[in-house]
C-alpha positions, 0 to 999 in steps of 0.5 A: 081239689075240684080245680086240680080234677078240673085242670087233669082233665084238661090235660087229658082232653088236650090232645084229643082236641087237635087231633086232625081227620079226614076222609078222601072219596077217590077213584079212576074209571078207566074203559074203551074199546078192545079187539083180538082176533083167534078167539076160542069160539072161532073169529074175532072180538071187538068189544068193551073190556070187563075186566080192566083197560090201562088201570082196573076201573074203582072207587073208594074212600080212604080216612085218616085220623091224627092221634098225635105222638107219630100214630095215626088211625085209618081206614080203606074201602075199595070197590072195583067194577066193571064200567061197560056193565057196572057190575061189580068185580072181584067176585061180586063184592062191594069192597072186594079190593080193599076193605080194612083198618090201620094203625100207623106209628113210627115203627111201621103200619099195622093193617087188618081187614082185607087187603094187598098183599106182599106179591102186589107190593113186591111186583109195583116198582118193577112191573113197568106194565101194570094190571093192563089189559095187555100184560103178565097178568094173562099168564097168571091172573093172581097177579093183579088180585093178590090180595087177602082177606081175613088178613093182619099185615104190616109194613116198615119202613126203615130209611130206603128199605121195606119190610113186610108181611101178611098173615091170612086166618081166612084168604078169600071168602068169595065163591068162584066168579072171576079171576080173583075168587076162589071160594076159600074163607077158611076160619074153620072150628079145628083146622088151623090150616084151611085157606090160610095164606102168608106173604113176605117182602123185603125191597130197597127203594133209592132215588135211581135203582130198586130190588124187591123180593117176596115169598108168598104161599096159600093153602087150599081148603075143603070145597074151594076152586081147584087146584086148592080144593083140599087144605093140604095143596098149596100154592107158592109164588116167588118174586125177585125183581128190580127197576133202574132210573134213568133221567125219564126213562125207567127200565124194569125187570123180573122173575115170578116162580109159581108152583102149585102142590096138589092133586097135579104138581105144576110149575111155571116161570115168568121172566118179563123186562119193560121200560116206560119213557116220558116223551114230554111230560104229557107223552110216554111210551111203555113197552113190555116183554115177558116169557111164560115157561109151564113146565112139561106144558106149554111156553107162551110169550108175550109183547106188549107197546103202549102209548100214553097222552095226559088231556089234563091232571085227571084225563088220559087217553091211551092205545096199547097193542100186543102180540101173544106167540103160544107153543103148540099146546100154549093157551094163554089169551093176549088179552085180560078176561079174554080167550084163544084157541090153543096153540094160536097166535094173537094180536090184541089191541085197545084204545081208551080214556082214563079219568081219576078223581 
């Protein structure tokens, strides 16, 4: 009897013993020097940028543990700072890009912890731009911080198609320092509505085109930023986008409908169509043209040209320029984390290096 014990229980430990683990540290700081002339205060600004350069600046470490049979353990920690002052971003966090666990299995990946949400997958394929100092994030700066806490996500992937969603308990329990904070941690005793968030994305990813959709709406919360400062107002955002292939050029283009349901109902549309081209595959160039519409506001638009040079695998040295063209009560700046007097035009530009490990 003990050696049939002795042999079930090798059986069980078996599996656990070729179980593989890693854990990767990664990251990018990227940084330069910017300008932009019209500034709010009068004048113009040279300086270094706080809040991104081609790529936010970050660190973090990412594990993964095979548990055999197609499942997978893991986790994300994700700090994003600010290299011309090392302060840390997303309001003041130490893990405020990413902070969560996963467990993947052939029917999808289930997330929880706080984490991207469907908005930023639905704009990744598309936005040939990215989260660059120069980009459609000036006109909306959830864009580049659409993320959740308190969330449970998952994602599938069925052949080329993506499906997925987010469910937030609580979507943002940091209190209102920068573009990514608004101090709405929910998980409040009795209201089952309070900074709750959901986002969902379907998309299609083939070898030469690509589309993507996502539905994404936020609550507000008692004593949140506004507009969101009470449960009932809320804060929509629909994204419908897609890119085509083409050799080495990529083209990528799309519509962002915002609408906020409060104490003041505003909407705003954004249209944007971009391309980036590899040159050689050491040079590329990527251009971007989008137009913002606030209803009954103000219409801004924005063009934005970048080059790109690879000094190795890791080392990037680029420039970016772009030009902002605001209506007569337009204020939206050329630049991420900068300002402009309203209804003034403005010329942004930046140079700068980008390292990843």
């Amino acid at each position: 009897m003990l050696k049939e014990i002795a042999a079930i229980g090798l059986l069980v430990a078996a599996p656990l013993s070729y179980a593989q683990s890693s854990v990767t540290l990664y990251g990018i700081v990227d940084t330069g020097v910017e300008y932009y002339n019209n500034a709010a205060s009068g004048g113009s600004f040279v300086g270094m940028p706080t809040l991104t350069g081609e790529q936010p600046s970050r660190w973090g470490l990412r594990g993964t543990e095979d548990l055999g049979g197609g499942y997978k353990a893991g986790f994300v920690l994700e700090s994003g700072f600010a290299p011309g002052t090392g302060m840390l971003n997303y309001g003041g966090r130490l893990f405020g890009r990413q902070a969560n666990l996963s467990l993947s299995s052939p029917f999808g990946t289930l997330t929880l912890g706080r984490q991207m949400n469907m908005t930023m997958y639905g704009l990744s394929s598309a936005d040939t731009i990215g989260p660059s100092i120069h980009s459609i994030a000036s006109f909306d700066t959830y864009l580049p911080n659409a993320r959740s806490d308190n969330a449970i996500g998952y994602m599938g992937s069925y052949g080329g198609f993506r499906l997925g969603a987010t469910y937030s308990f609580g979507r943002d329990a940091a209190g209102p320092a920068g573009p990514s904070a608004t101090n709405c941690a929910g998980q409040v005793p009795g209201d089952p509505v309070a900074c709750r968030q959901y986002t969902v994305l379907a998309a299609y990813d083939g070898a030469q085109f690509g589309v993507a959709a996502s539905y994404d709406v936020m609550h507000g919360g008692t004593g949140a930023a506004a507009p969101l400062s009470n449960p009932d107002y809320t804060d929509t955002h629909v994204v419908v986008d897609g890119y085509f292939v083409y050799g080495s050029a990529k083209i990528g283009a799309g519509w962002i409908r915002r609408n906020t349901a409060g104490l003041n109902h505003a909407q705003s549309d954004i249209w944007f169509v971009g391309a980036n081209y590899y040159v050689t595959p050491a040079f590329s160039v990527d251009a971007q043209a989008a137009r913002y519409v606030l209803r009954s506001r103000s219409d801004s638009t924005l063009l934005v040209a970048r080059l790109n040079y690879l000094l190795s695998k890791r080392t990037t040295v680029y420039s970016s320029i772009a030009y902002m063209m605001n209506s007569q009560y337009g204020n939206v700046p050329v630049a991420a984390g900068g300002t402009v007097a309203p209804g003034r035009n403005q010329l942004g530009m930046m140079m700068g290096v980008q390292q990843r490990f």
